[in-house]
MOPAC internal coordinates of N, CA, C and O (Angstrom, degrees):
PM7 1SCF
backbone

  N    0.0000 0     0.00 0     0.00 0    0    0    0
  C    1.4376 1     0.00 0     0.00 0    1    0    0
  C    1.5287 1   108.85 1     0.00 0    2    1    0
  O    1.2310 1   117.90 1   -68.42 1    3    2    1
  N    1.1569 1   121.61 1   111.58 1    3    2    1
  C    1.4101 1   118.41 1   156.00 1    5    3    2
  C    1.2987 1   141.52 1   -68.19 1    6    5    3
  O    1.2310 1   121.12 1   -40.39 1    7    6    5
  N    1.4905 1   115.46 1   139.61 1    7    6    5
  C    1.5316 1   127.65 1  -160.17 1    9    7    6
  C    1.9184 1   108.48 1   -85.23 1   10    9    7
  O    1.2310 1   136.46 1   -62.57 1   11   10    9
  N    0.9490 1    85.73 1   117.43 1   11   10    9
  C    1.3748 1    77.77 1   152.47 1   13   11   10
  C    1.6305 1   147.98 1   -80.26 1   14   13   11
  O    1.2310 1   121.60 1   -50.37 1   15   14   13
  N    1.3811 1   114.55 1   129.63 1   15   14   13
  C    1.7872 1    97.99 1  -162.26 1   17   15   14
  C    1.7349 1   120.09 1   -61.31 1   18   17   15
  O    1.2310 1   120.66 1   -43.77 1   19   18   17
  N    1.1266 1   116.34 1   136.23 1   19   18   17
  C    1.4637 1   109.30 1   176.90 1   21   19   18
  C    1.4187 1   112.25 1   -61.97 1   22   21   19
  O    1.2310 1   134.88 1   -37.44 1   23   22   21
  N    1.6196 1    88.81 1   142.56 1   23   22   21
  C    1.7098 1    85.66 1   178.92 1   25   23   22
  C    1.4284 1   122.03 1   -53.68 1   26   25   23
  O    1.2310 1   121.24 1   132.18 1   27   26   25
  N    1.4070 1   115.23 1   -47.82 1   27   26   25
  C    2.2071 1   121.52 1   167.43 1   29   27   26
  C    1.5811 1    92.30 1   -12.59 1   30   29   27
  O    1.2310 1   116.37 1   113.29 1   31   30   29
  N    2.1713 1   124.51 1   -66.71 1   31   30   29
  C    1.0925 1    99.22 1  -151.13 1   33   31   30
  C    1.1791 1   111.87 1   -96.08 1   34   33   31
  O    1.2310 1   111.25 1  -165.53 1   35   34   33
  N    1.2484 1   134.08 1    14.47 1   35   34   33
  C    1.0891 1   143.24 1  -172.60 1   37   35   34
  C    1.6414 1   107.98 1  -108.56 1   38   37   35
  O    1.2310 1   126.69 1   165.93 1   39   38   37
  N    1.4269 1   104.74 1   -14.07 1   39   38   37
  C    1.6706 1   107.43 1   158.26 1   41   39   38
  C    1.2654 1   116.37 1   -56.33 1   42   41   39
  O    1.2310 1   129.48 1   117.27 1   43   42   41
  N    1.3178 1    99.33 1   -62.73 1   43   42   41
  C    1.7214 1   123.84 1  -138.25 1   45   43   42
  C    1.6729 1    95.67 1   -89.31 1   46   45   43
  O    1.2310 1   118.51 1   148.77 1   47   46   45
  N    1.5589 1   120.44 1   -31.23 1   47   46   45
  C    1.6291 1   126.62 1   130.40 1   49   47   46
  C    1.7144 1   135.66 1    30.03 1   50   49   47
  O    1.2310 1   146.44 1    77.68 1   51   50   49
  N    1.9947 1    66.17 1  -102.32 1   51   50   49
  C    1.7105 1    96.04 1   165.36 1   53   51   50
  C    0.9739 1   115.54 1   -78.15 1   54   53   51
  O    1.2310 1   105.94 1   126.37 1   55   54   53
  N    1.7418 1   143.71 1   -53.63 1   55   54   53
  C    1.4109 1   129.90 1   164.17 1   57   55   54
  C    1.1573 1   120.75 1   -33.84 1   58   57   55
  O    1.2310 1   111.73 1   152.22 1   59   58   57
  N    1.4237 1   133.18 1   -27.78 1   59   58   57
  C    1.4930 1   111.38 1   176.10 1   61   59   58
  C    1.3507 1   119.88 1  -109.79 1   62   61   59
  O    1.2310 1   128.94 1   173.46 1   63   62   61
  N    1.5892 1   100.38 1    -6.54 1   63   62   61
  C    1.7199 1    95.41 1   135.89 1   65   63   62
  C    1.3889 1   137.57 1   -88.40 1   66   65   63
  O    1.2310 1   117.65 1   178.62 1   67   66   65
  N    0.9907 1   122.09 1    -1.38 1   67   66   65
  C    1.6487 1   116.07 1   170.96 1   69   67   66
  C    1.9800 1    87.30 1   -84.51 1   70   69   67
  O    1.2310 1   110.12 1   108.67 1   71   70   69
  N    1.0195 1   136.15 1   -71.33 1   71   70   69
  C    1.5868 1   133.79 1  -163.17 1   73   71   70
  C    1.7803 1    96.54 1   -47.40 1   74   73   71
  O    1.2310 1   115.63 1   138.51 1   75   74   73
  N    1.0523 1   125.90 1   -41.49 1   75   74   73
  C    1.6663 1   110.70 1   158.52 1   77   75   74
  C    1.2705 1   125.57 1   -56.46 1   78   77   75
  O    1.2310 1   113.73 1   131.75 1   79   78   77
  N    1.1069 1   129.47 1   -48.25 1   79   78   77
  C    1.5060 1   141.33 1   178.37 1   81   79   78
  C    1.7120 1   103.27 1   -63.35 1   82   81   79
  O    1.2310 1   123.25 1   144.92 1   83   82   81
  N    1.3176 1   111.38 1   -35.08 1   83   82   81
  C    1.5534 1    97.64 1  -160.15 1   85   83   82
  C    1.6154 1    92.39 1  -115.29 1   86   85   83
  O    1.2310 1   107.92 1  -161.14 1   87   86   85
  N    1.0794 1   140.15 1    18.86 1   87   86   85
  C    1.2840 1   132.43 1  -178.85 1   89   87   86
  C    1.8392 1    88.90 1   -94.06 1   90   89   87
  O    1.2310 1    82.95 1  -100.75 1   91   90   89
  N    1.0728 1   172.43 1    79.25 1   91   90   89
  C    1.2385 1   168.32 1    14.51 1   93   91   90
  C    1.5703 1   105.77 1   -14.48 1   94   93   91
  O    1.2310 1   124.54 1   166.26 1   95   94   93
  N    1.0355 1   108.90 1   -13.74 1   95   94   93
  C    1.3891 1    94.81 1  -177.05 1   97   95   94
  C    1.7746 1   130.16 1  -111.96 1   98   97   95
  O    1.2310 1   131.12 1  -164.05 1   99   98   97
  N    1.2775 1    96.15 1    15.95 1   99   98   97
  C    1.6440 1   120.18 1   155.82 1  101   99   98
  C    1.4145 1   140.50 1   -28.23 1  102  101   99
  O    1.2310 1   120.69 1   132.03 1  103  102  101
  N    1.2054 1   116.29 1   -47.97 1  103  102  101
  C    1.8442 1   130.29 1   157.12 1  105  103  102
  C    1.4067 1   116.39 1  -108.65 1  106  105  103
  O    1.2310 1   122.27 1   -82.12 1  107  106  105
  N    1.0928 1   113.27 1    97.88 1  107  106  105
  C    1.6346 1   105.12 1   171.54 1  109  107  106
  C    1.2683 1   111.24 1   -90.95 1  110  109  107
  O    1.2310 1   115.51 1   -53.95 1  111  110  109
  N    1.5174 1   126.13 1   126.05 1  111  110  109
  C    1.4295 1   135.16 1   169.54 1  113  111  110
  C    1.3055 1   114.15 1   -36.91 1  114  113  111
  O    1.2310 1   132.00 1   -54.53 1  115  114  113
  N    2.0581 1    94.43 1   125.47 1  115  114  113
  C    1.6553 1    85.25 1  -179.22 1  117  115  114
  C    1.8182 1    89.80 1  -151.13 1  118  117  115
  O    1.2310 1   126.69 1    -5.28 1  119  118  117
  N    1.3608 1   104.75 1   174.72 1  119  118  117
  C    1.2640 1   103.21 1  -171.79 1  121  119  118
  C    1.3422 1   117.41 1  -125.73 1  122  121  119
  O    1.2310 1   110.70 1   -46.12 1  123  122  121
  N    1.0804 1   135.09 1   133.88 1  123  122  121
  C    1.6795 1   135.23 1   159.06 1  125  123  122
  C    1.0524 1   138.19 1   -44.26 1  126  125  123
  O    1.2310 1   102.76 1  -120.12 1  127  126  125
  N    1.2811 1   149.22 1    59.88 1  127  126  125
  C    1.2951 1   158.95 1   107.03 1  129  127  126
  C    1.2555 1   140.40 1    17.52 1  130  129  127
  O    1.2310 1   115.58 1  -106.89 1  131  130  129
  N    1.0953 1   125.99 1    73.11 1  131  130  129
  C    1.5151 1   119.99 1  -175.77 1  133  131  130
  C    1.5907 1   108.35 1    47.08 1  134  133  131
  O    1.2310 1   114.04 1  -138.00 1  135  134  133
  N    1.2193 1   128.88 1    42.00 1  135  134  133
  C    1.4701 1   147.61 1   176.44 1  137  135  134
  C    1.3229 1   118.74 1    84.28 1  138  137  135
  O    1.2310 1   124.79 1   166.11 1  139  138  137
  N    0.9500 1   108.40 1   -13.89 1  139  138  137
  C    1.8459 1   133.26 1  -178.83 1  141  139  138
  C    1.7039 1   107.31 1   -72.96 1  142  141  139
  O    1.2310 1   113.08 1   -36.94 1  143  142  141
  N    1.3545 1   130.68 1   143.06 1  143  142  141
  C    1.3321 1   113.78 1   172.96 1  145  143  142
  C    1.4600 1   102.02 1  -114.43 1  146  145  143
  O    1.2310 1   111.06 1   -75.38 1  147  146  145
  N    1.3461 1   134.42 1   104.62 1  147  146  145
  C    1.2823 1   127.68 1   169.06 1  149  147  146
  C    1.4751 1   124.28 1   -83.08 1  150  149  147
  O    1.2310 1   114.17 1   -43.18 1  151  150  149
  N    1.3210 1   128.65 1   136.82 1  151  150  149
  C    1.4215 1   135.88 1   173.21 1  153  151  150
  C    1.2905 1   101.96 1   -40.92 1  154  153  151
  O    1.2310 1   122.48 1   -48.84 1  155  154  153
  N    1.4219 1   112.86 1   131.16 1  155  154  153
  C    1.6785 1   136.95 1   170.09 1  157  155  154
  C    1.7584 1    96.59 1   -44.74 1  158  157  155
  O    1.2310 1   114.20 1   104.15 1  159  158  157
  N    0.8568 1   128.59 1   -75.85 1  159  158  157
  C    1.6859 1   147.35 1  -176.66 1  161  159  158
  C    1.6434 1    97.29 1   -38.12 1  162  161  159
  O    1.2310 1   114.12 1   126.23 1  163  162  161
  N    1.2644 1   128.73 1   -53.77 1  163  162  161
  C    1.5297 1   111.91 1  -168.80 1  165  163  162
  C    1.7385 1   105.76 1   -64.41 1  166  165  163
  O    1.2310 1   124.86 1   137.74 1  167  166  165
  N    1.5450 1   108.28 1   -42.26 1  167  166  165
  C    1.3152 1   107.23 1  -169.31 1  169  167  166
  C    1.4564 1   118.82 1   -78.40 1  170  169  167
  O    1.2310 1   124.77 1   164.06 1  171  170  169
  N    1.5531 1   108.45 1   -15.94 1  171  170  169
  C    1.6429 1   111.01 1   160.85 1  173  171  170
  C    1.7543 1    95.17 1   -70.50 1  174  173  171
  O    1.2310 1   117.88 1   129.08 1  175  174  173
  N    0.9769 1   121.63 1   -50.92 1  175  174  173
  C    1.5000 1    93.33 1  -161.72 1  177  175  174
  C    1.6418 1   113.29 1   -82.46 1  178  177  175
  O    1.2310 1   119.29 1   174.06 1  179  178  177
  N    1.2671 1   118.96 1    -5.94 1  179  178  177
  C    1.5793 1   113.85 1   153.53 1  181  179  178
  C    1.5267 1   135.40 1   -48.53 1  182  181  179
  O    1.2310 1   135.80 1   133.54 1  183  182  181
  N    1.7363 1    87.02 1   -46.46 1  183  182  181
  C    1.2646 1   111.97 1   174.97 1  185  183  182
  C    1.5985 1   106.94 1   -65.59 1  186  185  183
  O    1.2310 1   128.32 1   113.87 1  187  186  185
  N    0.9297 1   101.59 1   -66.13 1  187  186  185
  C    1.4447 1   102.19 1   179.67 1  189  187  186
  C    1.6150 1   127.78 1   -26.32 1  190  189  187
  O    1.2310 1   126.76 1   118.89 1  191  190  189
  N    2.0917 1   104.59 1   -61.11 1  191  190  189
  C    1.4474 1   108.43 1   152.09 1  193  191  190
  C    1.5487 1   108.28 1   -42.94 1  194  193  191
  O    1.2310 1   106.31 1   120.83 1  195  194  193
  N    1.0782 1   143.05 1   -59.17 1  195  194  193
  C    1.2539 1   118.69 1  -144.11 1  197  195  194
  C    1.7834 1   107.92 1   -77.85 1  198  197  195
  O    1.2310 1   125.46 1   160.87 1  199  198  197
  N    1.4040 1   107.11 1   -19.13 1  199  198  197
  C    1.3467 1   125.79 1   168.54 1  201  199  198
  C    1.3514 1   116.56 1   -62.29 1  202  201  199
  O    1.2310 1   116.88 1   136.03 1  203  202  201
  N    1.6306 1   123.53 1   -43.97 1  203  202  201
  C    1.6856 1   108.13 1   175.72 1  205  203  202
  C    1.8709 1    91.21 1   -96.40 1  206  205  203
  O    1.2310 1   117.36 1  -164.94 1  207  206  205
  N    0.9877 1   122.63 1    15.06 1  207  206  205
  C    1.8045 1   100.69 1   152.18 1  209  207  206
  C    1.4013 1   111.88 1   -84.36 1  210  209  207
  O    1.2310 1   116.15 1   154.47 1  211  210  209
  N    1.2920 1   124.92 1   -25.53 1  211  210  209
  C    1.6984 1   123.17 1   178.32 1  213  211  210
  C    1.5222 1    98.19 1   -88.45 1  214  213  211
  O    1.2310 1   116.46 1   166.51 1  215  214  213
  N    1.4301 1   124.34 1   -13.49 1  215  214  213
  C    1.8804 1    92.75 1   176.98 1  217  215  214
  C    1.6807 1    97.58 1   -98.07 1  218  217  215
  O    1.2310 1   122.78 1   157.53 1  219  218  217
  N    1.4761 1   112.28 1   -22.47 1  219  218  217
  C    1.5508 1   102.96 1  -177.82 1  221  219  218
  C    1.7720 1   112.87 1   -71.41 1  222  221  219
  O    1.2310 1   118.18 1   178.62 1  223  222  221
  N    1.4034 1   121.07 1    -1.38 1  223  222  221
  C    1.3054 1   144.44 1  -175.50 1  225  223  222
  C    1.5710 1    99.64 1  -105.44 1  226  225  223
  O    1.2310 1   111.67 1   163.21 1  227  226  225
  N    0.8200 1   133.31 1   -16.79 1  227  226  225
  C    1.4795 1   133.47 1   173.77 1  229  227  226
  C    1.5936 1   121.40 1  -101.96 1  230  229  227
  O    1.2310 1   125.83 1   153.29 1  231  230  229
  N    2.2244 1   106.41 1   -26.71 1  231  230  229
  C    1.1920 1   111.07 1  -176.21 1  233  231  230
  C    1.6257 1    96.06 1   -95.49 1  234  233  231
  O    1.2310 1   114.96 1   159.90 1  235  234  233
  N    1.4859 1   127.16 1   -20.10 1  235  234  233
  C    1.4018 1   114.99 1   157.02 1  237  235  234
  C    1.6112 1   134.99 1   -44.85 1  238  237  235
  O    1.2310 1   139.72 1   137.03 1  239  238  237
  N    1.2942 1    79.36 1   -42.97 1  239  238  237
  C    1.7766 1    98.90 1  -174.26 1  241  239  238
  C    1.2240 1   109.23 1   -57.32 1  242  241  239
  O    1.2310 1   126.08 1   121.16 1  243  242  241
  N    1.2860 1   105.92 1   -58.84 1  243  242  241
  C    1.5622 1   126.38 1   178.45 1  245  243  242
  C    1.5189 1   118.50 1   -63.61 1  246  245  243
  O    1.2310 1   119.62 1   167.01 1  247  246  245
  N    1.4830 1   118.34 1   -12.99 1  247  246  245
  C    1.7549 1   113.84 1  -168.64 1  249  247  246
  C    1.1235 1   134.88 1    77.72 1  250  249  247
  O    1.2310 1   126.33 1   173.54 1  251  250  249
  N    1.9490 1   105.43 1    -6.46 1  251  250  249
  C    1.1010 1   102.46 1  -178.98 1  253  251  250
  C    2.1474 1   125.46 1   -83.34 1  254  253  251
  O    1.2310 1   133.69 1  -178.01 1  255  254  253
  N    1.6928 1    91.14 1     1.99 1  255  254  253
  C    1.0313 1    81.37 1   165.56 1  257  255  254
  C    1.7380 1   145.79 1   -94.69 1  258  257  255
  O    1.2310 1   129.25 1   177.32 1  259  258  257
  N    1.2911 1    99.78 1    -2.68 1  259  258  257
  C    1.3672 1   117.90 1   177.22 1  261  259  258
  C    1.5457 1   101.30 1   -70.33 1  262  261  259
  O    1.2310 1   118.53 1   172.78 1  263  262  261
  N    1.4051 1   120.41 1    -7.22 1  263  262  261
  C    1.5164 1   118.89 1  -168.92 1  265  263  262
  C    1.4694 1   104.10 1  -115.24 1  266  265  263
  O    1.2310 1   116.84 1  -139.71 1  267  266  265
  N    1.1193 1   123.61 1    40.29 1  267  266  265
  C    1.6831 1   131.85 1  -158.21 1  269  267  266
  C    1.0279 1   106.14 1  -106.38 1  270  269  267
  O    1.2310 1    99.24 1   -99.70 1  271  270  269
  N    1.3278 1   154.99 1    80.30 1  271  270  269
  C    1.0202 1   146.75 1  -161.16 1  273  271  270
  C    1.9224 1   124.21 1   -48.48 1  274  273  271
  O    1.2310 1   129.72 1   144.47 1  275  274  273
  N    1.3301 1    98.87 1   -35.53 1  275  274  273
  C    1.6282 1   108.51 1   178.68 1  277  275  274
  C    1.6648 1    90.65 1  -159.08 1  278  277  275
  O    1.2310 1   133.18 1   -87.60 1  279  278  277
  N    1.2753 1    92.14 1    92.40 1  279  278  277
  C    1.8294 1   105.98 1   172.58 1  281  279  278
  C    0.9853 1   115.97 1   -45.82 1  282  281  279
  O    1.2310 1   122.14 1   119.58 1  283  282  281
  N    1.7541 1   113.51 1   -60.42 1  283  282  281
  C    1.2704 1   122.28 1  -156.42 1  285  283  282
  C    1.4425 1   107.03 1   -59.93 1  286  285  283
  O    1.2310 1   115.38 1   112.34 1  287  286  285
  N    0.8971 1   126.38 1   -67.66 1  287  286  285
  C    2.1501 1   139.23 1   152.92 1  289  287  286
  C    1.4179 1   100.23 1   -20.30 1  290  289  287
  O    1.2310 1   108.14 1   114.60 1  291  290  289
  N    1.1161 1   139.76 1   -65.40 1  291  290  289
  C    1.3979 1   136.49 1   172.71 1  293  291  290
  C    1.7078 1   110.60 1   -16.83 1  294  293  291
  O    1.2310 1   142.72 1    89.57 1  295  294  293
  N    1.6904 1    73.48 1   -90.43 1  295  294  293
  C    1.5988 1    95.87 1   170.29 1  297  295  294
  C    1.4908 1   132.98 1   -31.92 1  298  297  295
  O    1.2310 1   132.99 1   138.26 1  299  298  297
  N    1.2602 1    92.51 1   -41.74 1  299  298  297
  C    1.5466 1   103.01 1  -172.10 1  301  299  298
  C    1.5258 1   108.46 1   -84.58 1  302  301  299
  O    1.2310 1   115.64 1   144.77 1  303  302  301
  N    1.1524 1   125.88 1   -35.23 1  303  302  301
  C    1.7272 1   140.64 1   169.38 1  305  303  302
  C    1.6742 1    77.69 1   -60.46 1  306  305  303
  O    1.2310 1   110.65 1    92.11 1  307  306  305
  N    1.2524 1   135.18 1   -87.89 1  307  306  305
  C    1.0023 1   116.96 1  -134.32 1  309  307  306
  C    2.2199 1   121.46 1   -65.86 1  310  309  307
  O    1.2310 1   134.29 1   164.31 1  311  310  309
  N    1.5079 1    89.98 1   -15.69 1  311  310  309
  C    1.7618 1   113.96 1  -177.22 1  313  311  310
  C    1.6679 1    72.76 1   -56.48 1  314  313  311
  O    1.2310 1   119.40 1    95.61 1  315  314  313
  N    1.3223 1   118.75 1   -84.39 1  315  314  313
  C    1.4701 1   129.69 1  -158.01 1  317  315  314
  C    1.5723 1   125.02 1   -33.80 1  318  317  315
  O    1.2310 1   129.07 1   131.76 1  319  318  317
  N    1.8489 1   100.14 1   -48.24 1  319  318  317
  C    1.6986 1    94.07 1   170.58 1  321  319  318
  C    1.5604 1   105.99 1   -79.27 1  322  321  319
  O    1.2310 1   109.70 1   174.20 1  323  322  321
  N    1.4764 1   136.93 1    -5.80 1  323  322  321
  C    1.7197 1   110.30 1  -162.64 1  325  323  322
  C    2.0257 1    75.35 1  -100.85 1  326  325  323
  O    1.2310 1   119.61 1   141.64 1  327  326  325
  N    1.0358 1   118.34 1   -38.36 1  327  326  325
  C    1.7963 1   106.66 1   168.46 1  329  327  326
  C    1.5027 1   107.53 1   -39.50 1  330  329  327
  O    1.2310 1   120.52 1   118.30 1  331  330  329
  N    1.4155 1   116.60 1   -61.70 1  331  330  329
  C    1.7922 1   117.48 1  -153.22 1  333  331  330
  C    1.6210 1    86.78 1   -69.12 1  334  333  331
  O    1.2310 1   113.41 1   125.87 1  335  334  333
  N    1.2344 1   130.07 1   -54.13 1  335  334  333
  C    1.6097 1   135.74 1  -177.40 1  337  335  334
  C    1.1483 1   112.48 1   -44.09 1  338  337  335
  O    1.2310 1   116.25 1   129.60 1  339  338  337
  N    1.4762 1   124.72 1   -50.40 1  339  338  337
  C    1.7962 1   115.15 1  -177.53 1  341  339  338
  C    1.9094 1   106.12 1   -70.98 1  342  341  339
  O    1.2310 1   123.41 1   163.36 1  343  342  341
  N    1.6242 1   111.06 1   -16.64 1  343  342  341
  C    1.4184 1   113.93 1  -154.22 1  345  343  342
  C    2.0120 1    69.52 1   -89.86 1  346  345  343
  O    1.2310 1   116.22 1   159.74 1  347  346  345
  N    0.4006 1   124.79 1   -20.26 1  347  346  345
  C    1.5378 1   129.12 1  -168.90 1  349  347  346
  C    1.4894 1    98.98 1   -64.43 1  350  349  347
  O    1.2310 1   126.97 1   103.27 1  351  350  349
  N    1.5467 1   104.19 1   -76.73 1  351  350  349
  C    1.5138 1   120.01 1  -146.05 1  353  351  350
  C    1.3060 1    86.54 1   -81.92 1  354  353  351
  O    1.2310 1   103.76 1   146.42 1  355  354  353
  N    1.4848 1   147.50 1   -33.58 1  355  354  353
  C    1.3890 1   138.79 1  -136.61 1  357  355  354
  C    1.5609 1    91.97 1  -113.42 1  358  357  355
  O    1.2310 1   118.30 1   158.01 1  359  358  357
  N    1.3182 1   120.84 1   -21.99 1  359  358  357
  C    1.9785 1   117.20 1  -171.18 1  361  359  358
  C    1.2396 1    83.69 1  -102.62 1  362  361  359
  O    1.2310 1   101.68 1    99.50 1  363  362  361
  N    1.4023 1   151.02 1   -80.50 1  363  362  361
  C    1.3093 1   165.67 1  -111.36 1  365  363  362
  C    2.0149 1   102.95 1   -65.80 1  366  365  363
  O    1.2310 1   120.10 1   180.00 1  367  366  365

């Protein structure tokens, strides 16, 4: 018959695997700002919005957005790669 582990060791387990897993994760990149240090990640993804307002301003212009099949998904794929791209070019 097999035992099942007590929860005690199956606590204490996972606690010292999550403090392995997350001990790399100590400084998160952040930036200086008008004295303020903001997380690298919020201002890529600001940037990012402000990045699919200039291509959705360019695919207006052009007409190609009335032909979009599911905008919102568009859009939103595209928020995500000009985000992952600045987190790219600006951390890398």
């Amino acid at each position: 018959m097999l035992e099942h582990p007590r929860p005690r060791k199956l606590h204490v387990s996972a606690v010292a695997m999550a403090v392995l897993l997350l001990s790399s994760c100590s400084a998160a990149p952040s930036r200086n700002i008008l004295g303020s240090y903001f997380p690298s990640w919020m201002l890529c993804a600001v940037f990012g919005i402000a990045g699919v307002a200039a291509i959705r301003f360019v695919l207006v212009r052009t007409g190609i957005d009335a032909a979009l099949p599911l905008p919102v998904l568009v859009y939103l794929s595209l928020w995500i790669a000009v985000t992952l791209g600045l987190w790219l070019v600006w951390l890398a």
